[in-house]
ROSE-4610 file (N, C-alpha, C; in Angstrom, 1 decimal, always signed):
// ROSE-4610
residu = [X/X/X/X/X/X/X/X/X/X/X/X/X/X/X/X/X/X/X/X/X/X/X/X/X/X/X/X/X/X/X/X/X/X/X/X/X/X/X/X/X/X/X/X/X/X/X/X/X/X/X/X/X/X/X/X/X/X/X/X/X/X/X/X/X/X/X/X/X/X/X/X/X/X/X/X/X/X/X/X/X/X/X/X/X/X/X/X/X/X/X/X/X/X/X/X/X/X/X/X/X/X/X/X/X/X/X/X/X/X/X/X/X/X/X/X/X/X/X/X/X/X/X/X/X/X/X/X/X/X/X/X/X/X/X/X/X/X/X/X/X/X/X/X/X/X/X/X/X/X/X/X/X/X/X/X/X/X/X/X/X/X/X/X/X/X/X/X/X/X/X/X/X/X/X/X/X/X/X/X/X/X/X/X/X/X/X/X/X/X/X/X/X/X/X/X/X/X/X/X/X/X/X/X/X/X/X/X/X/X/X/X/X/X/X/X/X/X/X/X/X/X/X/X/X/X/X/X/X/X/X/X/X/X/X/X/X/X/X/X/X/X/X/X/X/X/X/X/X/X/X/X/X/X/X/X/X/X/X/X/X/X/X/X/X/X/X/X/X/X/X/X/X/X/X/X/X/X/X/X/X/X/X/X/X/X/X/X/X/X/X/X/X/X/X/X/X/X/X/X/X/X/X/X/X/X/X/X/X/X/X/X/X/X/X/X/X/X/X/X/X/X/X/X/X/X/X/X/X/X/X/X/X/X/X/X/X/X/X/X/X/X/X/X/X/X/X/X/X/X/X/X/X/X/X/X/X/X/X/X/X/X/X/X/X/X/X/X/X/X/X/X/X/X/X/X/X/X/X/X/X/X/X/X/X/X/X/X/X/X/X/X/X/X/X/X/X/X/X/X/X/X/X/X/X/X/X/X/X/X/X/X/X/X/X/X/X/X/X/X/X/X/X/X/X/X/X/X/X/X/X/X/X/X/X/X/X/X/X/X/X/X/X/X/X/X/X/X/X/X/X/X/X/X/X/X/X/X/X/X/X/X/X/X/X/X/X/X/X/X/X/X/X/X/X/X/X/X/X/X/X/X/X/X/X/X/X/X/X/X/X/X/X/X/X/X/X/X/X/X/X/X/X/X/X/X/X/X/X/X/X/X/X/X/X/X/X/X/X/X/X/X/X/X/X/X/X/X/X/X/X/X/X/X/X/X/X/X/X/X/X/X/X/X/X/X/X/X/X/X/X/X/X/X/X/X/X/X/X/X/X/X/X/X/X/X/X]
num = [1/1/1/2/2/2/3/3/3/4/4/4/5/5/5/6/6/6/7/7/7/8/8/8/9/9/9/10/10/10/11/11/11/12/12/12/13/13/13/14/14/14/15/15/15/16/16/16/17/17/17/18/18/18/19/19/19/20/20/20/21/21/21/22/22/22/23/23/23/24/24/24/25/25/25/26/26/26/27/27/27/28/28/28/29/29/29/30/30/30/31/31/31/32/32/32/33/33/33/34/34/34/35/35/35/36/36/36/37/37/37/38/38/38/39/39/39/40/40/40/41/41/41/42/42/42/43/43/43/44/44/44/45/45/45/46/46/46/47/47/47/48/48/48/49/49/49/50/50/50/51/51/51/52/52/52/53/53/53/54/54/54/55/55/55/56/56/56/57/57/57/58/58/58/59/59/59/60/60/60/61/61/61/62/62/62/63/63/63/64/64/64/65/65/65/66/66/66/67/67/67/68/68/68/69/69/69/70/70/70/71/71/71/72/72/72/73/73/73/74/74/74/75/75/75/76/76/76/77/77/77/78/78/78/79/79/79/80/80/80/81/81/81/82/82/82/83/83/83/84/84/84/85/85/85/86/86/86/87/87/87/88/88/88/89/89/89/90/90/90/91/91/91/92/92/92/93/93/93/94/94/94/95/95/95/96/96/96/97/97/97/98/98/98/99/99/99/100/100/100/101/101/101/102/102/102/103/103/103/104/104/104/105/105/105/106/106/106/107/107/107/108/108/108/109/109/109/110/110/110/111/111/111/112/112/112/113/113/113/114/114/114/115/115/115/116/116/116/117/117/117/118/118/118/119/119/119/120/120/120/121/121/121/122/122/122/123/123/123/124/124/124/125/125/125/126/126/126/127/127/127/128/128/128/129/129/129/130/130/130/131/131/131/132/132/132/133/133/133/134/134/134/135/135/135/136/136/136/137/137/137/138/138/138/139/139/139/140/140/140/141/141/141/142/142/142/143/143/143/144/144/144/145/145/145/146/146/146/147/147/147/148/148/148/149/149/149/150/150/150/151/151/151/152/152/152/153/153/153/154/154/154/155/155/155/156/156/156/157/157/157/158/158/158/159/159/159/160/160/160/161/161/161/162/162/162/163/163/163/164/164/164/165/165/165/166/166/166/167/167/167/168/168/168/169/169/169/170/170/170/171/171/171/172/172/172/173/173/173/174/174/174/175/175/175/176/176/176/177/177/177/178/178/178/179/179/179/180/180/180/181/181/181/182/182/182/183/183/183/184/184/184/185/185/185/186/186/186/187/187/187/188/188/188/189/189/189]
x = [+5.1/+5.8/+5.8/+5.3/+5.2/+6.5/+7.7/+8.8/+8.3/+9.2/+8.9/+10.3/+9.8/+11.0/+11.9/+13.2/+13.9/+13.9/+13.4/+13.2/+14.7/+15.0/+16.0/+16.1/+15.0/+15.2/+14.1/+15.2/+14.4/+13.1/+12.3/+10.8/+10.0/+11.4/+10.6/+11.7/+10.7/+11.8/+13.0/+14.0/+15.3/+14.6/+14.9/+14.1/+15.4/+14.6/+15.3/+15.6/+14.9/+15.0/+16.3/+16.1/+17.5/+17.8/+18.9/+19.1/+18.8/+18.0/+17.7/+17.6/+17.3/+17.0/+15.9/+15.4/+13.9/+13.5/+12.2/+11.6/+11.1/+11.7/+11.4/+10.5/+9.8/+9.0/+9.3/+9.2/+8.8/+7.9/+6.9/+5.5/+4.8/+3.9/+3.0/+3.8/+2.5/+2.7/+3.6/+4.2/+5.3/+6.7/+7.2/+8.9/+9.8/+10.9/+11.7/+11.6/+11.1/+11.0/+12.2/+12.8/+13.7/+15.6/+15.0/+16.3/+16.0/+15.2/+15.1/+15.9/+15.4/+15.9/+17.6/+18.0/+20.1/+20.4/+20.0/+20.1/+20.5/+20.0/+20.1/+21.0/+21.1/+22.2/+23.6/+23.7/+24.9/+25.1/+24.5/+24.7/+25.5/+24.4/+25.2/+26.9/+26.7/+28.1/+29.0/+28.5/+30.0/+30.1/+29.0/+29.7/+30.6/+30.6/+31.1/+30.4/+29.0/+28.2/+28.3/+27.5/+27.5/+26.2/+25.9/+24.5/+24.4/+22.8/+22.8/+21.3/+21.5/+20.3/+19.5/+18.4/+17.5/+16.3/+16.8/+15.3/+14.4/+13.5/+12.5/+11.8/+11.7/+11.3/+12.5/+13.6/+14.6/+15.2/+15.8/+16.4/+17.6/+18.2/+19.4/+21.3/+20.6/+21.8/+21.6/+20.8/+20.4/+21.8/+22.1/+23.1/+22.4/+21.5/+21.1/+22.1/+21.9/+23.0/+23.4/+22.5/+22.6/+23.1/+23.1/+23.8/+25.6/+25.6/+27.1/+28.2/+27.2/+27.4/+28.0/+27.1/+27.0/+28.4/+27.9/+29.6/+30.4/+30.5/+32.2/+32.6/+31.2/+31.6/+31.9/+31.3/+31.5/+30.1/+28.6/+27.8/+26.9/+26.8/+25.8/+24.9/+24.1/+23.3/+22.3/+21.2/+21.1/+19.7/+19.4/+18.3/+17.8/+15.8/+15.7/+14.5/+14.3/+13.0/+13.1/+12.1/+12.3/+11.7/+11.6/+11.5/+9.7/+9.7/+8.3/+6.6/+5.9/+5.3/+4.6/+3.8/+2.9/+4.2/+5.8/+6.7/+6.7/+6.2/+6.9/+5.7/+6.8/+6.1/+5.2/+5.7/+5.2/+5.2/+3.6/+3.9/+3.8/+3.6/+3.8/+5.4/+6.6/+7.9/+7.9/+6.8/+7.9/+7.0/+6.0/+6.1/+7.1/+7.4/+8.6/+9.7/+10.2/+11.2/+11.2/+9.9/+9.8/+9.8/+9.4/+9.3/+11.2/+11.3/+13.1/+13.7/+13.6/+14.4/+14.0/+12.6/+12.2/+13.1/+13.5/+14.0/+15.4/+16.1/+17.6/+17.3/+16.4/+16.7/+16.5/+14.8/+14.1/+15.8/+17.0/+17.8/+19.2/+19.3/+19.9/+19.7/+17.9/+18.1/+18.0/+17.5/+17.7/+19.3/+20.2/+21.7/+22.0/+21.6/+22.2/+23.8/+24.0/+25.6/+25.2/+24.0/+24.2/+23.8/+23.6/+23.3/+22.0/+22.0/+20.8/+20.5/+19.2/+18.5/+17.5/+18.1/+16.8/+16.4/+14.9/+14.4/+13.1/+13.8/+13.3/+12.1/+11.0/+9.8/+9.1/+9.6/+8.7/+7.6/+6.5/+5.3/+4.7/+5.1/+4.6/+3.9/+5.5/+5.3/+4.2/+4.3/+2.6/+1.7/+1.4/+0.3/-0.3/+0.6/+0.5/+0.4/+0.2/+0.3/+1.1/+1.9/+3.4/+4.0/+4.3/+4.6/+3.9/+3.9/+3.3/+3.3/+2.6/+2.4/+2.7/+2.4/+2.6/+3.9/+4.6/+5.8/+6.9/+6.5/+7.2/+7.4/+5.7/+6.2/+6.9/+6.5/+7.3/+8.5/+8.9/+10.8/+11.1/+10.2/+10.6/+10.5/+9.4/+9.3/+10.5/+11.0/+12.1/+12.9/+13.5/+15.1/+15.8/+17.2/+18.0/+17.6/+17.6/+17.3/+18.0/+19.8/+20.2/+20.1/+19.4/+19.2/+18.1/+18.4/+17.4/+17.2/+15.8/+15.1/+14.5/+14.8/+14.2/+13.1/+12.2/+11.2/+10.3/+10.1/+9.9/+9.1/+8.2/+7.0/+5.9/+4.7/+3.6/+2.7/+1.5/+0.2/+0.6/+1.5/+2.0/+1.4/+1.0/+0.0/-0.1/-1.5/-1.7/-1.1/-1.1/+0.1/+1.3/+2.0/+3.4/+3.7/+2.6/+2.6/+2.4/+1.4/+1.1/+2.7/+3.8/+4.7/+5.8/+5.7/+6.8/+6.7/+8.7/+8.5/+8.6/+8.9/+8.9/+8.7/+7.4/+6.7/+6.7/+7.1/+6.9/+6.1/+5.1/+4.9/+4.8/+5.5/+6.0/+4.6/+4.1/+2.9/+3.2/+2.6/+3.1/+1.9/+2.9/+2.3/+2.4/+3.4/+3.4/+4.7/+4.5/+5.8/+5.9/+7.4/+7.4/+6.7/+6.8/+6.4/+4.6/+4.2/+2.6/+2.6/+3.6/+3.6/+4.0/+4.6/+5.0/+6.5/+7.0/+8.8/+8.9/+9.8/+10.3/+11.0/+11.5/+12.1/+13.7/+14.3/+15.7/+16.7/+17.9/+18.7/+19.6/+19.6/+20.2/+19.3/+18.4/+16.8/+15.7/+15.5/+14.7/+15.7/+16.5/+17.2/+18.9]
y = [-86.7/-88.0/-88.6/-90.2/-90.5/-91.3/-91.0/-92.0/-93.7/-94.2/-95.9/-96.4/-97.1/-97.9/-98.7/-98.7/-99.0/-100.8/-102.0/-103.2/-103.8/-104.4/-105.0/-106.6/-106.6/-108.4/-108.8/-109.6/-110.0/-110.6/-109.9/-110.4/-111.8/-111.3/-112.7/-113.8/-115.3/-116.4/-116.2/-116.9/-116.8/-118.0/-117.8/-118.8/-120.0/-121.1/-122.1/-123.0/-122.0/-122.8/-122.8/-123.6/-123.4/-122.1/-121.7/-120.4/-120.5/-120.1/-120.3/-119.3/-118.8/-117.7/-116.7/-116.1/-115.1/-114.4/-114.8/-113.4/-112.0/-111.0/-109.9/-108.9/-108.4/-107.5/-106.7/-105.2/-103.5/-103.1/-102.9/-102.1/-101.0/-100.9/-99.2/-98.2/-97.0/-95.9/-94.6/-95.4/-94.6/-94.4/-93.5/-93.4/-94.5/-95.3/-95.9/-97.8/-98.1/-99.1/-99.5/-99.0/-99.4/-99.0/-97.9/-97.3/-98.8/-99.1/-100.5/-101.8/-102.0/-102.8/-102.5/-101.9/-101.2/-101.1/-101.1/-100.6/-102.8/-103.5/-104.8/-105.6/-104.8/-105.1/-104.9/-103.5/-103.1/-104.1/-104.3/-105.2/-106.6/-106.4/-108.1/-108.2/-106.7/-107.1/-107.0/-105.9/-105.7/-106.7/-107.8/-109.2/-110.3/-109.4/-109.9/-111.6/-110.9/-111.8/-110.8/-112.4/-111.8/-111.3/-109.5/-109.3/-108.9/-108.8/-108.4/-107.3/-106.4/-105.4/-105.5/-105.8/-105.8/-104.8/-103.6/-102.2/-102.1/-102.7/-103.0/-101.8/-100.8/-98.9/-98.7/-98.4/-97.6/-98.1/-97.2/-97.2/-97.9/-98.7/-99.2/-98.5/-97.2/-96.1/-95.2/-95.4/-94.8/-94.4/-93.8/-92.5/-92.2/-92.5/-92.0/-92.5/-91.7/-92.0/-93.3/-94.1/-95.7/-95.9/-96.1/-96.3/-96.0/-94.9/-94.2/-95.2/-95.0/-95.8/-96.9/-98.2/-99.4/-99.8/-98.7/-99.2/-99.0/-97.9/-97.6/-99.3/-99.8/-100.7/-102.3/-102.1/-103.4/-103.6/-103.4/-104.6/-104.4/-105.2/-105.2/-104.1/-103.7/-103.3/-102.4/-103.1/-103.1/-102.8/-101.7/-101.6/-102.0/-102.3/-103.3/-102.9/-101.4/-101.0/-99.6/-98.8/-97.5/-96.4/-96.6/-95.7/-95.1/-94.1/-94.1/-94.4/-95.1/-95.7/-94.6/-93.4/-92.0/-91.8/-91.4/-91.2/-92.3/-93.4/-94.2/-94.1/-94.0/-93.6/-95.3/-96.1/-97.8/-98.4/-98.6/-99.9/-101.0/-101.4/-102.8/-103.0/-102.3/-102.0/-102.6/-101.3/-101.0/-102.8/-103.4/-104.5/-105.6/-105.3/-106.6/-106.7/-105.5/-104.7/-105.3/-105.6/-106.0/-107.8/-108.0/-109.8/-110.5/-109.1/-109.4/-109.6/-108.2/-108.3/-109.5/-109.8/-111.3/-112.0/-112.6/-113.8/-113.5/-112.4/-112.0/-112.5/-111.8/-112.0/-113.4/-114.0/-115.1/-116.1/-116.1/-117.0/-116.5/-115.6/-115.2/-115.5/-115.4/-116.3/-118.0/-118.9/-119.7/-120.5/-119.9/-120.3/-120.4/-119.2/-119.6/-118.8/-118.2/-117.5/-116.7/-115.6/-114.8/-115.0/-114.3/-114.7/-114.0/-113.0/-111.9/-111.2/-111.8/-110.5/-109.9/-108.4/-107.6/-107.0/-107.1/-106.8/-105.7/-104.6/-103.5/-102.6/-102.2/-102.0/-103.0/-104.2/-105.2/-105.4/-104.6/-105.1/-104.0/-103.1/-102.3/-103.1/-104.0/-104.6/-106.4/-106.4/-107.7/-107.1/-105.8/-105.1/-104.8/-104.2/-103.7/-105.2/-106.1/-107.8/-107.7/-107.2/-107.5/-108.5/-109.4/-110.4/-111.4/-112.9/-113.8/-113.8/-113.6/-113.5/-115.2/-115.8/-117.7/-117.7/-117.2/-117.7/-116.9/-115.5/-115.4/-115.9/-116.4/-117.1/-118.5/-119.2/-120.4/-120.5/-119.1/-119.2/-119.0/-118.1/-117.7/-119.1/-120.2/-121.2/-122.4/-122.0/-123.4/-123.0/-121.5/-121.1/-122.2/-122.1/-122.5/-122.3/-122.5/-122.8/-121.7/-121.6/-120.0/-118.8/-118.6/-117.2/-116.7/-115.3/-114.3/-113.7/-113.0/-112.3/-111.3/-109.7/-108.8/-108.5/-108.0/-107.2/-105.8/-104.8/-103.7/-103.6/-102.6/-101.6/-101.4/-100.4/-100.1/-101.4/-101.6/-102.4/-104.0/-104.6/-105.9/-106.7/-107.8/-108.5/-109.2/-109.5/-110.6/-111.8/-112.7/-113.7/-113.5/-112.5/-112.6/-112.1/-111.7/-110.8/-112.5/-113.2/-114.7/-115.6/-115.8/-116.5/-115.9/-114.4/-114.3/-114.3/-114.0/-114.5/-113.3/-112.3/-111.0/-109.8/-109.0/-108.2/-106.7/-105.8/-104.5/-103.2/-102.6/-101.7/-100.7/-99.5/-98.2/-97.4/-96.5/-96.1/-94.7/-93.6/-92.4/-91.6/-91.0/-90.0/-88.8/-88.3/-86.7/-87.1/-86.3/-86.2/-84.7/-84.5/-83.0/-82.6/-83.8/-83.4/-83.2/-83.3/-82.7/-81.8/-81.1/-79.3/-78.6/-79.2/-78.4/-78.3/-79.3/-79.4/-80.7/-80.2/-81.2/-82.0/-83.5/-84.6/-83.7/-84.0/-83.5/-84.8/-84.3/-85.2/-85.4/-86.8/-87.5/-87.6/-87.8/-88.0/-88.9/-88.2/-89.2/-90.2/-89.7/-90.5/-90.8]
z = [+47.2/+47.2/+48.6/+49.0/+50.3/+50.1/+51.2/+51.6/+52.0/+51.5/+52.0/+52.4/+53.2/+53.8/+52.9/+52.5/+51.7/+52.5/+51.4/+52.2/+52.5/+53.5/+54.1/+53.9/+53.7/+52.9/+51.7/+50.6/+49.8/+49.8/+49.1/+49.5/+48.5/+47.2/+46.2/+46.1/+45.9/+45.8/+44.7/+45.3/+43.9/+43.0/+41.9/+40.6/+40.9/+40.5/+40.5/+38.9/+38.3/+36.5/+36.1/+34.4/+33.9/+33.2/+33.1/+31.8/+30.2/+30.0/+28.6/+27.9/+25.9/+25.8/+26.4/+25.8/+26.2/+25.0/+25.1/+24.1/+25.1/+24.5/+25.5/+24.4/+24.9/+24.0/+24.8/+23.8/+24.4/+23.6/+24.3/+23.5/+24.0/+23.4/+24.2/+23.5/+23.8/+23.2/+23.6/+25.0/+25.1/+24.5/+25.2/+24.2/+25.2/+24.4/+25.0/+24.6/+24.0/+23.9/+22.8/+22.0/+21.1/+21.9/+23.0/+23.4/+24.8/+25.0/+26.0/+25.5/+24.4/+23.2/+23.3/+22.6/+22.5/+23.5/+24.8/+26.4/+26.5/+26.3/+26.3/+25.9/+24.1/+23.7/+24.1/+24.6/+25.2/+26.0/+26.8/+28.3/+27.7/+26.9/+26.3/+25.7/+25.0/+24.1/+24.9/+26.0/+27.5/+27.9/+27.8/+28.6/+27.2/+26.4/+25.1/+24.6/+24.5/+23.5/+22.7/+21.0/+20.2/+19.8/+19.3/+19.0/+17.7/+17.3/+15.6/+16.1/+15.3/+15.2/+13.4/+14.0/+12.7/+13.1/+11.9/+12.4/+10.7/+11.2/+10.0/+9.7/+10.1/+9.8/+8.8/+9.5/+9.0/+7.6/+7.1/+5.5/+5.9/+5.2/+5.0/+5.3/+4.5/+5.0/+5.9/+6.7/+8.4/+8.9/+9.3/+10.6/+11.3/+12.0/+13.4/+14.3/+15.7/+17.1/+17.1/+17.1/+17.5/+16.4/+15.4/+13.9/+14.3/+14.7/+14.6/+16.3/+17.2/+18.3/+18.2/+17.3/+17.7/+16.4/+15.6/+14.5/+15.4/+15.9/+16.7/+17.7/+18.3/+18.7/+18.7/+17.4/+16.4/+16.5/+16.7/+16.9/+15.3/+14.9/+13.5/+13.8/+13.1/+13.3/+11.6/+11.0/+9.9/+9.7/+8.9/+8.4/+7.3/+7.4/+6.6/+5.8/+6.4/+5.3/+4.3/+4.3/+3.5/+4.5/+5.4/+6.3/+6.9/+7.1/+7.7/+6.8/+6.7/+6.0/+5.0/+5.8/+5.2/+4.2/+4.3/+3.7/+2.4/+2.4/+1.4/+0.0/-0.8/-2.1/-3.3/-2.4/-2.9/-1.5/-1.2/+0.4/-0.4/-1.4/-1.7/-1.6/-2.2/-2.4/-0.3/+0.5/+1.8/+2.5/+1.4/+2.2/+1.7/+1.0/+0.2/+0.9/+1.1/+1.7/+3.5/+4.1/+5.1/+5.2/+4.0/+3.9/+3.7/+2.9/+2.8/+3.7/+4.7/+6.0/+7.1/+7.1/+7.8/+7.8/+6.3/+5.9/+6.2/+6.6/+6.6/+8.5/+9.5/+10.5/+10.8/+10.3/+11.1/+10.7/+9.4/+9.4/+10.1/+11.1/+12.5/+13.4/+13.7/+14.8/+14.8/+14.1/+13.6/+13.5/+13.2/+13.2/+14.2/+15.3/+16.9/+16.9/+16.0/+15.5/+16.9/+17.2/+17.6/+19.1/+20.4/+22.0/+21.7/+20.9/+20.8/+20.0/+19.3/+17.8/+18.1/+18.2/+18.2/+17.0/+17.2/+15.7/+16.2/+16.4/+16.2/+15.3/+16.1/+15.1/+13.9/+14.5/+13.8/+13.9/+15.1/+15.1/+14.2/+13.4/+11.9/+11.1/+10.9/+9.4/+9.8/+11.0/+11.5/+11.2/+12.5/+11.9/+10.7/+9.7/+8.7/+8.1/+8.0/+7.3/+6.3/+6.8/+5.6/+5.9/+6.9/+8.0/+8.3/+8.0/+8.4/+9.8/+10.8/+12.6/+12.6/+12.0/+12.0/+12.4/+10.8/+10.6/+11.6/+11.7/+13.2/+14.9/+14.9/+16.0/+16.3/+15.1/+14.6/+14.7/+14.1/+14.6/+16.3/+16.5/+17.9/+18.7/+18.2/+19.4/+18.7/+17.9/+17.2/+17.3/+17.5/+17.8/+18.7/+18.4/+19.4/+20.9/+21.5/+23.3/+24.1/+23.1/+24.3/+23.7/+22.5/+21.4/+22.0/+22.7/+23.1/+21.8/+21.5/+20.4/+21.3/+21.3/+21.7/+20.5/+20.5/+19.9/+20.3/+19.5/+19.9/+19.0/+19.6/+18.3/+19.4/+18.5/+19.2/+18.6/+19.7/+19.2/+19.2/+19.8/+19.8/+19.6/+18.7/+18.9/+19.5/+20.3/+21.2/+21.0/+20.1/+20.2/+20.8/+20.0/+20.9/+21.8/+22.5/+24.2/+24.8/+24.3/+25.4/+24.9/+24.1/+23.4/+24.6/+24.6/+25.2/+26.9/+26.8/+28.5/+29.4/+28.5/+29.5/+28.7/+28.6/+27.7/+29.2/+28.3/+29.3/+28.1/+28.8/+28.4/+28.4/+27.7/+28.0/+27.8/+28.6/+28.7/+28.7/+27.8/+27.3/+28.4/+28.9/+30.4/+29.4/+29.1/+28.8/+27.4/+26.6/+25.4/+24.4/+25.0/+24.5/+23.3/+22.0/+21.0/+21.1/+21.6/+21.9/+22.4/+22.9/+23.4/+21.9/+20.9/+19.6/+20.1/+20.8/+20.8/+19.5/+18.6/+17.5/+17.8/+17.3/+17.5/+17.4/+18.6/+18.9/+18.7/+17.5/+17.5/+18.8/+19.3/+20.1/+21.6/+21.6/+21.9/+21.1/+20.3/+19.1/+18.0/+17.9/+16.8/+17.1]
């Protein structure tokens, strides 16, 4: 590791724009992009905005961590599919199931009720063309002016990497589970 001088003065201009929402993407093949995502939300709700969680993988009666968490603290948080795709016994069913939940979020963020909808592993159901890529970015450029939309998943597509305003990508260096360590509750889920 080489030490660096901790800098003493700011090196980049302060922005001079107005406040408005953002589209934020998390993508890449690394871990952390959905715990980036709830890591956002919290921020927000402790400033007591309001947020809504839409996870288009997960089953509807999901109890994972963040499930158990975000009830204790009031923030929505709702599953909108049947769970892992190899797992699903009808993809026509787990694309319906994704066209459904669209039309539950794309009319959340659209109302402007909420400060911020994250919609969790939605680049599956793009990828997978269960999702009009149109009709998503259509909402995203007609929302209300102060409604942030987080998005997460692997393979983002190039549209909504150029739409949005601040895209990061998690780049998978090393992950236990490729030594033969199994997904550990309160870590993976």
């Amino acid at each position: 590791m080489q030490i660096e001088n901790a800098p003493t003065e700011r090196t980049t201009p302060k922005p001079e724009g107005e406040r408005r929402g953002l589209v934020i993407v998390h993508t890449g093949d690394g871990k952390g992009k959905s715990t980036a995502a709830f890591g956002l939300a919290l921020r927000a709700h402790g400033r007591g905005k309001s947020v809504k969680i839409y996870q288009f993988m997960k089953v509807p009666s999901a109890r994972f961590g963040e499930h158990r968490m975000f009830e204790q603290l009031g923030i929505p948080i709702e599953g909108l599919g049947d769970g892992f795709s190899w797992k699903s016994k009808d993809l026509d069913h787990s694309a319906q199931l994704a066209r459904d939940g669209w039309e539950k979020a794309k009319a959340s963020i659209l109302s402007g009720e909420h400060f911020m909808v994250t919609l969790d592993e939605i680049t599956y159901p793009l990828i997978y063309g269960w999702l009009p890529l149109d009709d998503v970015l259509n909402t995203l450029r007609t929302r209300p002016k102060d409604v942030h939309v987080v998005l997460t998943g692997r393979r983002c597509p190039p549209e909504l990497i150029e739409l949005a305003d601040t895209v990061t990508e998690m780049t998978l260096i090393k992950h236990a589970f490729k030594a033969g360590v199994p997904a550990q509750r309160g870590i993976e889920d």
